[in-house]
N, CA, C and O atoms as a GROMACS GRO file, in nm:
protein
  320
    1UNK      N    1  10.490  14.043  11.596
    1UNK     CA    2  10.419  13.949  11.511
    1UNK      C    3  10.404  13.819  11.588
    1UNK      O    4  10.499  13.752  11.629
    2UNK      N    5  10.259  13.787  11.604
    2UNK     CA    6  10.292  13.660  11.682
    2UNK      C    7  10.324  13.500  11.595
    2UNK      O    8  10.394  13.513  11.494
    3UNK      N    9  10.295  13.414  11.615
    3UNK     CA   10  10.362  13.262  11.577
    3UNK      C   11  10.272  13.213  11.500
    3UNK      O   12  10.282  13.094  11.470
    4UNK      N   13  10.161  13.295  11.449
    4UNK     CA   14  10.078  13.232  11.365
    4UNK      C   15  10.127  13.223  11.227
    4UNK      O   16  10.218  13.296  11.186
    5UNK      N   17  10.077  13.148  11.165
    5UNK     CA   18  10.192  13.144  11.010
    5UNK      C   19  10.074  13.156  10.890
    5UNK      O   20  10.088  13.133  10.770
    6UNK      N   21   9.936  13.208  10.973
    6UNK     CA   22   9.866  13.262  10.862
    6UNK      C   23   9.935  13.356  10.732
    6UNK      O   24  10.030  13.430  10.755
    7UNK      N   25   9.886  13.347  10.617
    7UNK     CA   26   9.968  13.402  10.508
    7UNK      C   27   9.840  13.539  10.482
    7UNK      O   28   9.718  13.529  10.470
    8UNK      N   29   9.918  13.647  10.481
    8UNK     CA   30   9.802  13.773  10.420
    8UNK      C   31   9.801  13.825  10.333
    8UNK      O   32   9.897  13.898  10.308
    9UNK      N   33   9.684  13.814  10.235
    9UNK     CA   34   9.658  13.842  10.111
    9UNK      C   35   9.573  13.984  10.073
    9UNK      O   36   9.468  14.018  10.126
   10UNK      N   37   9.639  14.051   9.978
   10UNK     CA   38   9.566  14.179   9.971
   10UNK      C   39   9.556  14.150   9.781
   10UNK      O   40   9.627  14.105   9.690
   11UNK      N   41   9.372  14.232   9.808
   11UNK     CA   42   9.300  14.197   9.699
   11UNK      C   43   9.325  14.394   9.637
   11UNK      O   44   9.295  14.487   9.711
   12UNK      N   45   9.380  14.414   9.500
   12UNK     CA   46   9.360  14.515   9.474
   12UNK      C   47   9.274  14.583   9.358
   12UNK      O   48   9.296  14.647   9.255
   13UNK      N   49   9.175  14.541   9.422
   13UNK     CA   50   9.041  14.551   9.397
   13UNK      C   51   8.929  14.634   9.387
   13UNK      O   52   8.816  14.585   9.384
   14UNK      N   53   8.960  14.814   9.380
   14UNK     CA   54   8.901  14.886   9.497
   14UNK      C   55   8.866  14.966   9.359
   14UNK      O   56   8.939  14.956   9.261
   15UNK      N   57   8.778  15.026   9.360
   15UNK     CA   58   8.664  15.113   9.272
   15UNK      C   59   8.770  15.222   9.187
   15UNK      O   60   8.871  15.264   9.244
   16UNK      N   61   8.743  15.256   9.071
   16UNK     CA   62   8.833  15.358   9.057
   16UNK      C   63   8.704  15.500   9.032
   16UNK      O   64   8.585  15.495   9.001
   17UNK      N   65   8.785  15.605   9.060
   17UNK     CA   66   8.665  15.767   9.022
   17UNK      C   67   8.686  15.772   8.869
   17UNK      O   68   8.594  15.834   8.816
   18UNK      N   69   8.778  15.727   8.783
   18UNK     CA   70   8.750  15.753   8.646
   18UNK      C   71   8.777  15.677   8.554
   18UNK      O   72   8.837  15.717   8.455
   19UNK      N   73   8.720  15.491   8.575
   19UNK     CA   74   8.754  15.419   8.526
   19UNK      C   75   8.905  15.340   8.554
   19UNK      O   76   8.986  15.381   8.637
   20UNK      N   77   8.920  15.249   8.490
   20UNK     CA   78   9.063  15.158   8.529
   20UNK      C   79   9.155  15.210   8.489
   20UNK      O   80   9.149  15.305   8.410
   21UNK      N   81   9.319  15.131   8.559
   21UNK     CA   82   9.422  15.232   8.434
   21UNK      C   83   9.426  15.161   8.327
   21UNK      O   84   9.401  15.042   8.308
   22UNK      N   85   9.471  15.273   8.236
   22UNK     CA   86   9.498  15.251   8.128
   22UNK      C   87   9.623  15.163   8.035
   22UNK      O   88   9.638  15.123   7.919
   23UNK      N   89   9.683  15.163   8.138
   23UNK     CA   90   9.821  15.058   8.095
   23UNK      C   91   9.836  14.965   8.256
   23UNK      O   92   9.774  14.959   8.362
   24UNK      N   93   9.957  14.901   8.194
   24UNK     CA   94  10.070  14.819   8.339
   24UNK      C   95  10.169  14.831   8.307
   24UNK      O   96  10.186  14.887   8.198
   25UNK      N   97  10.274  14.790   8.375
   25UNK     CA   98  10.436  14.871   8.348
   25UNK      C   99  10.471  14.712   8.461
   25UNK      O  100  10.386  14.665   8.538
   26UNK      N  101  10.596  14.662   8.444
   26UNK     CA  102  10.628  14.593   8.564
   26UNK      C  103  10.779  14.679   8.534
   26UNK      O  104  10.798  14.730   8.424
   27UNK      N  105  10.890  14.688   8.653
   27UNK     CA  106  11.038  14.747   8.647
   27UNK      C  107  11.075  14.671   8.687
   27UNK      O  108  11.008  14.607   8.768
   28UNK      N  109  11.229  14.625   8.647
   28UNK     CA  110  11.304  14.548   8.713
   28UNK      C  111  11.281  14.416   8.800
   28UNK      O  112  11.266  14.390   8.919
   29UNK      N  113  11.285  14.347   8.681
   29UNK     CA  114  11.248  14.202   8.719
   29UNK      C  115  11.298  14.046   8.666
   29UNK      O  116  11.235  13.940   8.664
   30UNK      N  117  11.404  14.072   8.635
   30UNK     CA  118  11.493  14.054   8.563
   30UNK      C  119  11.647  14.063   8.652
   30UNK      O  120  11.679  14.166   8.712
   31UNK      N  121  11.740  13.930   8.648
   31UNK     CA  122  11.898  13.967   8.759
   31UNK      C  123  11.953  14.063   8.661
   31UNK      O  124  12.040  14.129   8.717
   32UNK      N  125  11.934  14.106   8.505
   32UNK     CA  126  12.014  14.172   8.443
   32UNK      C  127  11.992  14.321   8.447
   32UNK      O  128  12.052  14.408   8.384
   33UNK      N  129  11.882  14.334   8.545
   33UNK     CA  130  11.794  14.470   8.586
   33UNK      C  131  11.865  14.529   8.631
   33UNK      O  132  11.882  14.648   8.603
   34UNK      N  133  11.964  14.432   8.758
   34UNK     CA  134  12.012  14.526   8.847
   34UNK      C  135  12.183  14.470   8.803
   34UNK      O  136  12.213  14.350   8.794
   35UNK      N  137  12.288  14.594   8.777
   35UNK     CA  138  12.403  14.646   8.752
   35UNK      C  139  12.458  14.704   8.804
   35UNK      O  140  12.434  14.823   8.783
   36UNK      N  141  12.585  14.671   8.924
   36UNK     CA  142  12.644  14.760   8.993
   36UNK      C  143  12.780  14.760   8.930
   36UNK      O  144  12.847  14.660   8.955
   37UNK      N  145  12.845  14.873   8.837
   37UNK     CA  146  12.996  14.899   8.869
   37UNK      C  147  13.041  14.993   8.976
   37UNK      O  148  13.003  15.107   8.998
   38UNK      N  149  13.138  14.914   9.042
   38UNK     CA  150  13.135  15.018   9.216
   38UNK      C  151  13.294  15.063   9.137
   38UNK      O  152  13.370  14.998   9.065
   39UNK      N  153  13.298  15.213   9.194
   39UNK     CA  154  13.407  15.295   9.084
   39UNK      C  155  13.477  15.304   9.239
   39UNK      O  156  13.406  15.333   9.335
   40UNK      N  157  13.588  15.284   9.251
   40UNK     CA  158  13.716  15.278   9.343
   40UNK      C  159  13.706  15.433   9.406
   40UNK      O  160  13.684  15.474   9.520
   41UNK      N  161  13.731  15.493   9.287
   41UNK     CA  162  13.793  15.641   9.327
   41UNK      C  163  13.934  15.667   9.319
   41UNK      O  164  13.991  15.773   9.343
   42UNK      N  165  14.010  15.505   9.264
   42UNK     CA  166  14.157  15.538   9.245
   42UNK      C  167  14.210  15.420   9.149
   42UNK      O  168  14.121  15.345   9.108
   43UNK      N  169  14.282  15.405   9.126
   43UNK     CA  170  14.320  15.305   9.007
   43UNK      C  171  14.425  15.221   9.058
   43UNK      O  172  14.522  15.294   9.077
   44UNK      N  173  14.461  15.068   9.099
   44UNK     CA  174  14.527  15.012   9.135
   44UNK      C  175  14.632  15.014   9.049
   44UNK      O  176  14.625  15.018   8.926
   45UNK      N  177  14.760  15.010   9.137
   45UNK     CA  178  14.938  15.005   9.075
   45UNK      C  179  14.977  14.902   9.010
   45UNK      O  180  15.060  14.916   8.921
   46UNK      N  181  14.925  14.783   9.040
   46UNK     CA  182  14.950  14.637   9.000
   46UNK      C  183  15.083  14.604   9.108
   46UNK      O  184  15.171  14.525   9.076
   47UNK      N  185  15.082  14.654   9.198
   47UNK     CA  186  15.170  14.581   9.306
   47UNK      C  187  15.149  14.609   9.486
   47UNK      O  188  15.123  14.722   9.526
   48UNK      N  189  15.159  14.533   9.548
   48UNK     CA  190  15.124  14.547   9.681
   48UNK      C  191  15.077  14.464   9.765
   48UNK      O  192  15.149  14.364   9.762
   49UNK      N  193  14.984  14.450   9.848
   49UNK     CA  194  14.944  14.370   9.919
   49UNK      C  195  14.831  14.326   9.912
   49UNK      O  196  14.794  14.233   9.984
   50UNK      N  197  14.757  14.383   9.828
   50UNK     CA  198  14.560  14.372   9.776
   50UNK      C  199  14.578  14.304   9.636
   50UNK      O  200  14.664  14.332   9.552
   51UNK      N  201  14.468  14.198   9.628
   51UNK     CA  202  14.451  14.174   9.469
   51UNK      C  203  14.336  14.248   9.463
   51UNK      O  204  14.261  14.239   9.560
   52UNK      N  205  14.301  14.323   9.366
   52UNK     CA  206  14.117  14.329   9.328
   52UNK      C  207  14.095  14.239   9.206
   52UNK      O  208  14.158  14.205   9.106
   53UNK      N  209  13.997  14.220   9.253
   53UNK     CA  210  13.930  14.104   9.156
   53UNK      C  211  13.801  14.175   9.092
   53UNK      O  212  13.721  14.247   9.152
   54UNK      N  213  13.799  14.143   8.974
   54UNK     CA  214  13.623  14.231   8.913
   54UNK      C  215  13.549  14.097   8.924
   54UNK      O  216  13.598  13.986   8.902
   55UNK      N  217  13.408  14.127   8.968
   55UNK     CA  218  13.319  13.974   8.960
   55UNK      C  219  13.191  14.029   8.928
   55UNK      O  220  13.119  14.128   8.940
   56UNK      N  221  13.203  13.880   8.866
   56UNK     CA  222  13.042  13.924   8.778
   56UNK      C  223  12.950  13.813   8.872
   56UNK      O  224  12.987  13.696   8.880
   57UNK      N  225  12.833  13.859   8.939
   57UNK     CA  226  12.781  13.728   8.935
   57UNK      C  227  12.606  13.793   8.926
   57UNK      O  228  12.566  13.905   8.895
   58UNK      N  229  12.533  13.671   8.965
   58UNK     CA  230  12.377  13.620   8.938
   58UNK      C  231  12.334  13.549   9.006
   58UNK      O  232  12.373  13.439   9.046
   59UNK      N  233  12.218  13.626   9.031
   59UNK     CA  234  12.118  13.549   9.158
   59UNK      C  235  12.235  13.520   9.245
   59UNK      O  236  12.255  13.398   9.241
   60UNK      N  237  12.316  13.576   9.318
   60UNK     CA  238  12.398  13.523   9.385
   60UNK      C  239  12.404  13.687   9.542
   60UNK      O  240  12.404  13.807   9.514
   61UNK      N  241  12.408  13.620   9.702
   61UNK     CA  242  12.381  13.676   9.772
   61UNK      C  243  12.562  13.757   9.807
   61UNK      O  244  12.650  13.678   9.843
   62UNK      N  245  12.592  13.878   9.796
   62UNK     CA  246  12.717  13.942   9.797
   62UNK      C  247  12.784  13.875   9.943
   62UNK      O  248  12.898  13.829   9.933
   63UNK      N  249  12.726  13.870  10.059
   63UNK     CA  250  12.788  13.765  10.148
   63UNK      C  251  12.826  13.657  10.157
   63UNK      O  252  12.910  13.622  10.240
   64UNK      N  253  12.750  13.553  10.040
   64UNK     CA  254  12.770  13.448  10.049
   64UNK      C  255  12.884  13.418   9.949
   64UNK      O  256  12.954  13.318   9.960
   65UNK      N  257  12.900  13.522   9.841
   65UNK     CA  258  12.974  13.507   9.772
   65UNK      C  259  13.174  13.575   9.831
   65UNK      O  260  13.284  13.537   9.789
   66UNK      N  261  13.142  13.664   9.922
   66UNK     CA  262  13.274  13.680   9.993
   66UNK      C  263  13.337  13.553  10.078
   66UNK      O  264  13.451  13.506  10.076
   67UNK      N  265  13.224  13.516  10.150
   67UNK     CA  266  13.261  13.371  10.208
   67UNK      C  267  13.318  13.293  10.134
   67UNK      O  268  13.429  13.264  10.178
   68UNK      N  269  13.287  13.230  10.013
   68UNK     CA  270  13.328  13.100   9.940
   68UNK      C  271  13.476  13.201   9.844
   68UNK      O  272  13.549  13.134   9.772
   69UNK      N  273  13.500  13.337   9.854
   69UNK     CA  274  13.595  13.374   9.797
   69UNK      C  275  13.730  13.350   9.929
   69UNK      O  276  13.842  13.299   9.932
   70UNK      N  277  13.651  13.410  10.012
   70UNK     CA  278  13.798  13.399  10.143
   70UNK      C  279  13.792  13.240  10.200
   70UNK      O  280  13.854  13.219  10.304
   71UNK      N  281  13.726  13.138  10.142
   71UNK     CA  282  13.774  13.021  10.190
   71UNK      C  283  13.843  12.973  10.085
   71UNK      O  284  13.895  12.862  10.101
   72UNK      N  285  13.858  13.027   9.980
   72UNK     CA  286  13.914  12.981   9.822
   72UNK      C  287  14.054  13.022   9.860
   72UNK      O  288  14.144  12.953   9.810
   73UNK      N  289  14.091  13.125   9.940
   73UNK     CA  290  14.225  13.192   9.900
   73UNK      C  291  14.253  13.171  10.053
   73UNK      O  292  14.366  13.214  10.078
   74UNK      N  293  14.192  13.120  10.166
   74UNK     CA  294  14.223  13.108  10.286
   74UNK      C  295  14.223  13.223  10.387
   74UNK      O  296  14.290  13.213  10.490
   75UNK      N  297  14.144  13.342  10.358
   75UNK     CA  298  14.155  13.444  10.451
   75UNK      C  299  14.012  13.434  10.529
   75UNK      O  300  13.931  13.345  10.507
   76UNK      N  301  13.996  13.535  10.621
   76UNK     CA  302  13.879  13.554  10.719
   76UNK      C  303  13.796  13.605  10.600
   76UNK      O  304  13.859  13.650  10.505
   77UNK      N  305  13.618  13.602  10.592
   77UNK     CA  306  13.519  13.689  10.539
   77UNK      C  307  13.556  13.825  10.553
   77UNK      O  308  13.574  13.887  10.447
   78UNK      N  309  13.573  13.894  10.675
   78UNK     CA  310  13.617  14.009  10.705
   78UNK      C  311  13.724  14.066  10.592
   78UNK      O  312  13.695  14.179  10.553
   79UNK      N  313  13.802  14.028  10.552
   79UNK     CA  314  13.917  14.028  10.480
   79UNK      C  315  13.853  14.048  10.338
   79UNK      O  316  13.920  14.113  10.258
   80UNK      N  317  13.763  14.011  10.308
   80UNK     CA  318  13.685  14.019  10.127
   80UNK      C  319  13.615  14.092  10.136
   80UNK      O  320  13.546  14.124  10.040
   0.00000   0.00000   0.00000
């Protein structure tokens, strides 16, 4: 891609063979759209060397949010 910072626009515009559609639909568009419970595969003891923490968050980037967790508790990113 070269350094031009032209912006490209696509017109969808194009003839139909049997008339227009008939509906629109938009999916997931909405932060409450998307829901991840990530399932362990095992059930913590309540003792050891790991805390798990459940977190809820929004509009929020999963890296950026490990970062500001391991500077909260003082460990490396790697570590969250």
């Amino acid at each position: 891609m070269s350094g031009n910072s032209e912006q490209i626009s696509f017109a969808f515009d194009y003839p139909y063979a049997h008339g227009g559609p008939v509906g629109s639909a938009r999916f997931r568009v909405q932060p409450e759209d998307f829901f991840v419970d990530e399932v362990l595969g095992f059930e913590p003891v309540g003792d050891g060397e790991h805390i798990f923490l459940r977190v809820e968050k929004r509009q929020q980037n999963t890296d950026w949010l490990a970062k500001q967790i391991a500077r909260f508790v003082g460990v490396r990113p790697f570590d969250v």
